[in-house]
MIBA-654712 format. One record per residue (C-alpha): residue number from 1; x, z, y. Coordinates in steps of 0.5 Angstrom, whole numbers, plus 500, padded with zeros to 3 digits. Layout:
BEGIN
pos=NUM; xx=X; zz=Z; yy=Y
...
end
This chain:
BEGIN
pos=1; xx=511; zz=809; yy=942
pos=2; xx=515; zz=804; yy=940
pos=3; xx=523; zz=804; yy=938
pos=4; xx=527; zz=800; yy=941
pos=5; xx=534; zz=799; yy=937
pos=6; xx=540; zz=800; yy=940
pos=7; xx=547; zz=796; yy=939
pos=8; xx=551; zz=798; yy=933
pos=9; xx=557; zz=797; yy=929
pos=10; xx=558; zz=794; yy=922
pos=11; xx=560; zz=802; yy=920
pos=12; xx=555; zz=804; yy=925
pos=13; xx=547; zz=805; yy=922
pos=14; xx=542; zz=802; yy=926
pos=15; xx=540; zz=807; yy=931
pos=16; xx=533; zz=806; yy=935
pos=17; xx=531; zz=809; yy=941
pos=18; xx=523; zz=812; yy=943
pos=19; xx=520; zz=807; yy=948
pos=20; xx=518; zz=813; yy=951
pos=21; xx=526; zz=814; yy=953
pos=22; xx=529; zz=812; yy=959
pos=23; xx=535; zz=811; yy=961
pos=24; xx=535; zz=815; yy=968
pos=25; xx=539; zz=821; yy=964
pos=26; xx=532; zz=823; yy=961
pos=27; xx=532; zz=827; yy=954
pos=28; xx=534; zz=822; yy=948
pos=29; xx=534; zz=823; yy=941
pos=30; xx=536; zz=815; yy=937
pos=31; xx=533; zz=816; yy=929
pos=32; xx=537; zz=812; yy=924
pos=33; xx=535; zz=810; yy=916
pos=34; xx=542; zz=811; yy=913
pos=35; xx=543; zz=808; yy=905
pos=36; xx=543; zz=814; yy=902
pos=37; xx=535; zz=815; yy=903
pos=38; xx=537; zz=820; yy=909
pos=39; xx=533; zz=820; yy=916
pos=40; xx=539; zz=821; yy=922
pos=41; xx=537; zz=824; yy=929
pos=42; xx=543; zz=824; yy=935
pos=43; xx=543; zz=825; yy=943
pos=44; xx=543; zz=818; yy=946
pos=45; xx=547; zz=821; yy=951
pos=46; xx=553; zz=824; yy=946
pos=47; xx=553; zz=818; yy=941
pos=48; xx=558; zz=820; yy=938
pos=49; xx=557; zz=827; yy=937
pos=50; xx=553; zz=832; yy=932
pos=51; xx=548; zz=828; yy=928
pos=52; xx=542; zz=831; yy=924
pos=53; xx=540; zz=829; yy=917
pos=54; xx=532; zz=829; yy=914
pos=55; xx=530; zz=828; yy=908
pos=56; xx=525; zz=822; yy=908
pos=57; xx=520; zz=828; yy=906
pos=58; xx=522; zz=833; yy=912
pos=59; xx=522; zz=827; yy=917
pos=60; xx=514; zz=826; yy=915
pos=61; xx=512; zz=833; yy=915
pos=62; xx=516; zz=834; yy=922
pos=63; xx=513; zz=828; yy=926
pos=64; xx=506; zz=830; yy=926
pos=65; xx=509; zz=836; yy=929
pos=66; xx=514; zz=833; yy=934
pos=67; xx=508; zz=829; yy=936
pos=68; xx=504; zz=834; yy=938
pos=69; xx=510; zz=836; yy=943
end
């Protein structure tokens, strides 16, 4: 898997989109590292709705996992 970044705004952080995601409509999910040291996950499809926020250490015990899915 690849990412591949997604346009942002200066406010905006940078937000990066599996390769594995198509543009068809598909179920996405864009991963984003903001200052703060936390990892943010949101629905490509809704941008500007909710956003879930990891810990560097959650992120890196959940990846082995949603890797396996």
């Amino acid at each position: 898997m690849t990412l591949k970044p997604s346009s942002g705004t200066e406010r905006e952080p940078n937000w990066a989109k599996s390769s594995y995601s198509t543009d068809e409509g598909a179920q996405c999910v864009e991963v984003a590292a903001a200052p703060d040291d936390t990892i943010l996950i949101r629905d490509s499809k809704n941008p500007d709705g909710p956003r879930l926020t990891f810990t560097p250490t959650t992120w890196a015990a959940f990846l082995p996992y949603a890797a396996k899915r």
